[in-house]
C-alpha positions in Angstrom: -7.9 0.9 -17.3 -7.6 4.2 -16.1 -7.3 6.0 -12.6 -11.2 6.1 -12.3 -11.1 2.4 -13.3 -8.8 1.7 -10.9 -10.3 3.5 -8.0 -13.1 1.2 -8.7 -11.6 -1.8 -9.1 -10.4 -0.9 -5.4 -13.5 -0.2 -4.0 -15.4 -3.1 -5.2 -12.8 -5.6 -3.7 -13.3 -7.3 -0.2 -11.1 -7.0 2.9 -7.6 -9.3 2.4 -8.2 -10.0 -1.4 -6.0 -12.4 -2.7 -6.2 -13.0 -7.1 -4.6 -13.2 -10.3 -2.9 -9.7 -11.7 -4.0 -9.0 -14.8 -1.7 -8.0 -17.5 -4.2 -5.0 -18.0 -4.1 -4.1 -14.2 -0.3 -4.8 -14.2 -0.2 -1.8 -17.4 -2.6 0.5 -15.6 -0.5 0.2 -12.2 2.8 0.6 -14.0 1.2 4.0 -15.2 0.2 5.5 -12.0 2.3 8.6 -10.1 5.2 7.9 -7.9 4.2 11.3 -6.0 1.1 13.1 -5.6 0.4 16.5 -4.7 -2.9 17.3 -2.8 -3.9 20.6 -2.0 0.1 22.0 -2.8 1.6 19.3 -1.0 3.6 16.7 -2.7 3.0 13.2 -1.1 5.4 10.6 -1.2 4.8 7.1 -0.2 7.3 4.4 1.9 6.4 1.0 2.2 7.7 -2.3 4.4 6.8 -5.5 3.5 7.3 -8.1 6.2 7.1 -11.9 6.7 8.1 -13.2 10.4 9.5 -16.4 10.9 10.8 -15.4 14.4 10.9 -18.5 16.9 7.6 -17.8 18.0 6.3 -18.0 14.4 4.6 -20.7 13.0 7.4 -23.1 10.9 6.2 -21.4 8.0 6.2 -17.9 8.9 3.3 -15.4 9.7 1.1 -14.1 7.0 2.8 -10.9 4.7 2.7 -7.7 7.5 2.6 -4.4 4.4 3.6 -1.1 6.2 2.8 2.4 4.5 4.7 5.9 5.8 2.9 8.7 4.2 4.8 12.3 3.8 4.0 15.5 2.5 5.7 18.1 2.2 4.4 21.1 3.4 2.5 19.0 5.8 -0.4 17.1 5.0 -4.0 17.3 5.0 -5.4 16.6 8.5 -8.3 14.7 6.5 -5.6 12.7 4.3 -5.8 9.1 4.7 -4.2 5.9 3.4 -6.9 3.8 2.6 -6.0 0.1 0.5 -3.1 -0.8 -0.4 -2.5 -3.4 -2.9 0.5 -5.4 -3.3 1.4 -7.0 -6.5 3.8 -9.7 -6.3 4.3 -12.0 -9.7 1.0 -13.1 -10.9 -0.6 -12.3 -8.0 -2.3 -9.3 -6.3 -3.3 -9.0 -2.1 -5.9 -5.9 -1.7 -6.3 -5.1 1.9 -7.5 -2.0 4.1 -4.9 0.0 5.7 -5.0 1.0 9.5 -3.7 3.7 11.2 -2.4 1.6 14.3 -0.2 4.9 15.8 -0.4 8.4 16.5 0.7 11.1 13.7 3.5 13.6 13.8 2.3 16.5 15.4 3.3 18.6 12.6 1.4 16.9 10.3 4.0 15.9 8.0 3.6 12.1 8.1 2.0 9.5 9.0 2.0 5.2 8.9 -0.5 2.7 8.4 -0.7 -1.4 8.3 -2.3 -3.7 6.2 -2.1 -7.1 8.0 -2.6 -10.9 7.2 -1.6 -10.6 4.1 -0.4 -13.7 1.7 2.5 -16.2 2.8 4.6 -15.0 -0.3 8.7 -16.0 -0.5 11.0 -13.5 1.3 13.1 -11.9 -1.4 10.6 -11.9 -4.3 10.1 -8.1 -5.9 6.6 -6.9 -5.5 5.0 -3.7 -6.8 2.8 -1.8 -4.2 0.0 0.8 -5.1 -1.6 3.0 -2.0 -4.9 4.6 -2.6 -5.0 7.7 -0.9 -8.3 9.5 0.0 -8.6 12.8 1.0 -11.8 15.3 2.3 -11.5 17.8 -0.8 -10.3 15.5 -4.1 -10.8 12.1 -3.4 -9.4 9.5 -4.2 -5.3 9.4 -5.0 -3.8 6.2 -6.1 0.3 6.1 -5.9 2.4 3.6 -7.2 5.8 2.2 -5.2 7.7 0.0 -7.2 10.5 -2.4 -7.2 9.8 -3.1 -3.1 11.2 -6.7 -1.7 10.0 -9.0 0.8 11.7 -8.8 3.9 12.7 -11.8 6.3 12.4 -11.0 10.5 14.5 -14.1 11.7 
């Protein structure tokens, strides 16, 4: 599977998929960029992933919260976007749509988005995460974060 099959596979999946990971998707995503560079600027992708179990929680915590910070440097593309995100954690991968729930820096040089609802997966466990990045002049851009772990909010 190649980027193009990738992109594809992302676009054909529904909102808050939750399946099996493939041993041929888990190759093709091991294979992708750590950075990207769009238009000169080299993009660079943070990610948080979240389960609450605060007091107010439910006894077995909220759904997975995955957060995305986007920067570029020189700033980014005011038509750059960070579209899915998928998060690969075991044998299992969680596709969702990412939302841009804040304002930008007014330079331009980041920006966050939130997938939300995600699966109830263990606190602790390694997952990889891929962001698919879409801009108004290329397209599609699929980046790869690896080795990220489940956080706890107590």
């Amino acid at each position: 599977m190649d980027d193009d099959g990738l992109s594809r596979w992302f676009s054909g999946l529904d909102l808050g998929w939750l399946g099996p990971a493939s041993e041929r998707l888990t190759a093709a995503v091991s294979a992708l960029p750590e950075t990207v560079v769009i238009d000169g600027a080299t993009v660079r992708i943070g990610t948080f992933l979240n389960r609450n179990f605060m007091p107010i929680s439910p006894p077995d915590g909220k759904p997975m919260l995955a957060g995305v910070r986007v920067r570029a440097d020189p700033a980014v593309l005011p038509s750059l976007r960070a579209e899915l995100i998928a998060v690969i954690c075991g044998a299992e991968v969680w596709v969702s749509h990412l939302v841009e729930e804040t304002a930008r820096i007014p330079d331009g040089s980041e920006f966050e988005a939130v997938g939300r609802n995600g699966p109830k997966w263990k606190p602790g466990q390694p997952a990889d995460v891929v962001v698919c990045l879409r801009d108004g002049v290329a397209g599609r851009h699929l980046v790869r974060v690896p080795h990220q772990v489940i956080s706890r909010s107590s």
